[in-house]
C-alpha positions, 0 to 999 in steps of 0.5 A: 500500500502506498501512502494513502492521503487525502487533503489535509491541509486546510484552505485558505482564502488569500486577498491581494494586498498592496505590497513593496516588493522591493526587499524581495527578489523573484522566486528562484532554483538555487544551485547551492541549495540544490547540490547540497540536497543531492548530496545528503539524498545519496547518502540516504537521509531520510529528509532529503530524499523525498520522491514528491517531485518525481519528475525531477527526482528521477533525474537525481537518480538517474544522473548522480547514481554512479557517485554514491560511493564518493568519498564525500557521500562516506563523510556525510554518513559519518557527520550524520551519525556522529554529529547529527548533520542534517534538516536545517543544518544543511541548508544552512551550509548551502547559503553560506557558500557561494556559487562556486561552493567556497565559504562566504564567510570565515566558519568557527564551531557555530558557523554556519552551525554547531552540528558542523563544527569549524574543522568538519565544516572546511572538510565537507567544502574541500570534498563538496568540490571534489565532488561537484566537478568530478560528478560534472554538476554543471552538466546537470544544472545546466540541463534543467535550466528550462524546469527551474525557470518553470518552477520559479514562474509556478511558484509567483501563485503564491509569492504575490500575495505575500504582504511584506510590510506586515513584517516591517510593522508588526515587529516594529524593526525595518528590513535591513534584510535581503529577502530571499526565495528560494524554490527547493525542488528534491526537498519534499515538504522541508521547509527552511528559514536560514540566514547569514550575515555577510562580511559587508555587513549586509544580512540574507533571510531566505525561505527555502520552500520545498516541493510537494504537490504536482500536477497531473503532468508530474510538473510542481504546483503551487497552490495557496492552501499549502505553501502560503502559510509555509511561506509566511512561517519561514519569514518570521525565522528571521525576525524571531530568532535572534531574540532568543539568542540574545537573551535565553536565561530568563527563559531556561526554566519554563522553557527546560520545563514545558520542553520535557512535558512535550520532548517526543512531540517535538523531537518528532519534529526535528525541534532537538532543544527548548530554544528551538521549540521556543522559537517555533512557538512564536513564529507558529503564533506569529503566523496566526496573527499575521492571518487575523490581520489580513482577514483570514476567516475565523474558520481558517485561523481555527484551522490554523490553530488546531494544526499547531495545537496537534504539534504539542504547541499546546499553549499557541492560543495564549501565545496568540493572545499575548501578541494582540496585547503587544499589538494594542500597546504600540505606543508603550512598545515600537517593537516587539523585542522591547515586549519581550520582558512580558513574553517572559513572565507569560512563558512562566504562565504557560510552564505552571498551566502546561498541564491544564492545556494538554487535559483540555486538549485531549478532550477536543481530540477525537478518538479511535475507540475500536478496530471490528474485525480484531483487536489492535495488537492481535497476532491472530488475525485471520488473513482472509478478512477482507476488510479493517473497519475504524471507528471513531468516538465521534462525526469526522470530516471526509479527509483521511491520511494513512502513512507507514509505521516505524517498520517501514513500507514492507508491513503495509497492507494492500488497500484498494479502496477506502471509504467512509461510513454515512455518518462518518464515525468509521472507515473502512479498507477494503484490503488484501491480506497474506497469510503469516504475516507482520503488518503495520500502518498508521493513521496520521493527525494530517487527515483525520480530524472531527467534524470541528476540526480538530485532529486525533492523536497519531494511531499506530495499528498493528497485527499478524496474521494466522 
């Protein structure tokens, strides 16, 4: 069985608004952050090495194929295992190179980030040559120029609609900024907020926004629902970030706290440490409020919310609230670091409250009370069943989403047809089994929610069969 997905992501109505694109550059391919990709593909990580954009990553395959035993490919499998070299720290890398792949600036054991290390860092860069020109990179750039021109036009649905002076206001700090988009085309659904500050004392934010939707040609499709919000997300990176940075003590208590309440969550998500939760949290919230502003529906800003909600963000909504109140006293506070005093003390609120949230929560959660034809669990399933029959504590909305488990592709059933009962309080696959066998899938919080909205608890279903 193939993943089985149907819309989860929740629409959004966008109005145009009269924007000073002056800070952004056109959407764009980006070398650097292309080859780094295709690197960390070869060496089998699992964030990059998603097939959404099939048509192109057929040609990574297909082309860099003979160069997956490079010597570069061995000490990237080692930086992963043994510094856990991956997600945000590879783009990260990309952008501060420049586009014949030499540092941009001088690296140290935090530049372009710890995980590197300043020795390994200049290590990757010499091997990353080696391989760019060995592998004749060039050639394969240069033959897809055509697609990344297509994407790059694709993309303008959703990069004309982003209001950048929002940002210049709400924070109350101008852009000094280069404001950089970038279309990331073997990235899947990663999505990244890097930036660098250069030795002329210039600043560069992107917002490498990854691939996942297509159309019916295979060709990348950009639609609003899906990439908007992903795209305000990782702009707000860039105005959030550093305040942490310049002070994280008075956070480290509530921080320290409420992280070991919601580690698993947050680890799931490659959020590895309380600071980088707590920026996600606020640029999560900072979303929201950019969404109120522009005059998203209330049922798009719910839907917004119960998203970060399912994430373990389990204080977003008061978070919201204290973004308003900054908002309403602007003539106390021009810029939301001069706020961050009352930030601090509303975090140790949320720490002491952290409990009451998560109860509350798990009751607007809907529920999987049962599975008809066994117990989940049951290594004695009989493999001549020809159907699996979840039911629900409650009415659901018509999206589902079924993903494989921790055992991988090989343990999922064959499902050829899935469909909800009339009043939408189970659903039902119809399936193919084999005898004596493990088999293993999981229904995700990406398509299941209650008619309300609100998303389950990620299932896990497992048994064998006799």
């Amino acid at each position: 069985m193939k993943v089985l997905t149907a819309s989860f992501f929740s629409f959004f109505t966008i109005c145009s608004f009269g924007q000073n694109f002056t800070q952004l550059e056109n959407p764009k391919v980006d070398e650097r952050i292309e080859l780094l990709s295709i690197v960390f593909r070869l060496a089998e990580s699992t964030e990059y090495s998603s097939e959404k954009f099939k048509f192109y990553t057929d040609k990574i395959q297909a082309y860099y194929k003979p160069y997956k035993n490079h010597e570069l490919i061995a000490f990237v499998k080692k930086l992963r295992k043994d510094n856990g070299v991956g997600y945000d720290a590879v783009m990260s890398m990309a952008i501060h190179l420049d586009y014949k792949f030499n540092p941009l600036i001088e690296f140290t054991d935090k530049i372009p980030d710890a995980r590197w290390g300043k020795e390994n860092a200049y290590q990757f860069v010499k091997l990353l040559n080696k391989f760019y020109k060995e592998s004749k990179s060039e050639i394969f750039f240069k033959q897809n120029q055509s697609l990344y021109k297509e994407v790059g036009d694709n993309f303008q649905t959703v990069y004309k609609h982003l209001d950048i002076s929002w940002y210049t206001s709400f924070y109350g700090k101008e852009p000094t900024e280069k404001f950089i988009i970038i279309n990331a085309l073997g990235n899947g659904d990663g999505n990244f907020g890097p930036s660098i500050n250069l030795p002329n004392g210039k600043r560069e934010v992107y917002a490498i926004m990854g691939t996942w939707e297509t159309d019916s040609l295979g060709m990348a499709k950009y639609t609003l629902g899906n990439y908007f919000p992903f795209l305000l997300h990782e702009f707000n990176h860039s105005f959030i970030n550093y305040l942490l940075e310049k002070n994280p003590d008075p956070f480290t208590k509530s921080g320290r706290r409420i992280y070991q309440s919601v580690e698993n969550e947050m680890r799931n998500q490659a959020y590895g440490n309380w600071e980088t939760m707590l920026n996600e949290a606020l640029v999560r919230a900072a979303v929201i409020k950019y969404m109120k502003d522009h005059q998203f529906t209330a049922e798009e800003i719910k839907n917004e919310t119960d998203i970060q909600l399912n994430r373990a963000f389990f204080w977003i909504e008061e978070l919201v609230a204290e973004l308003e109140k900054y908002d309403k006293q602007r003539n106390l506070y021009s810029t939301l670091e001069s706020y961050m005093p009352n930030i601090i003390k509303a975090y140790d609120s949320y720490a002491k409250n952290l409990d009451f949230y998560l109860i509350e929560f798990e009751k607007r959660r809907p529920k999987i009370i049962s599975i008809s034809e066994f117990t989940n669990g049951s290594q004695e399933v009989s493999s001549e069943i020809s159907t699996i029959t979840i039911h629900f504590d409650r009415e659901m909305r018509d999206g589902y989403s079924f993903d494989k488990g921790p055992k991988g592709e090989n343990f999922l059933p064959e499902v050829i047809n899935v469909e909800f009962s009339e009043d939408k309080r189970c659903i039902k696959l119809k399936v193919k089994l084999q005898p004596n066998k493990v088999y293993q899938f999981v229904a995700t919080n990406y398509g299941f929610k209650s008619a309300n909205g609100v998303p389950i608890k990620t299932y896990e279903i497992n048994f064998k069969t006799k």
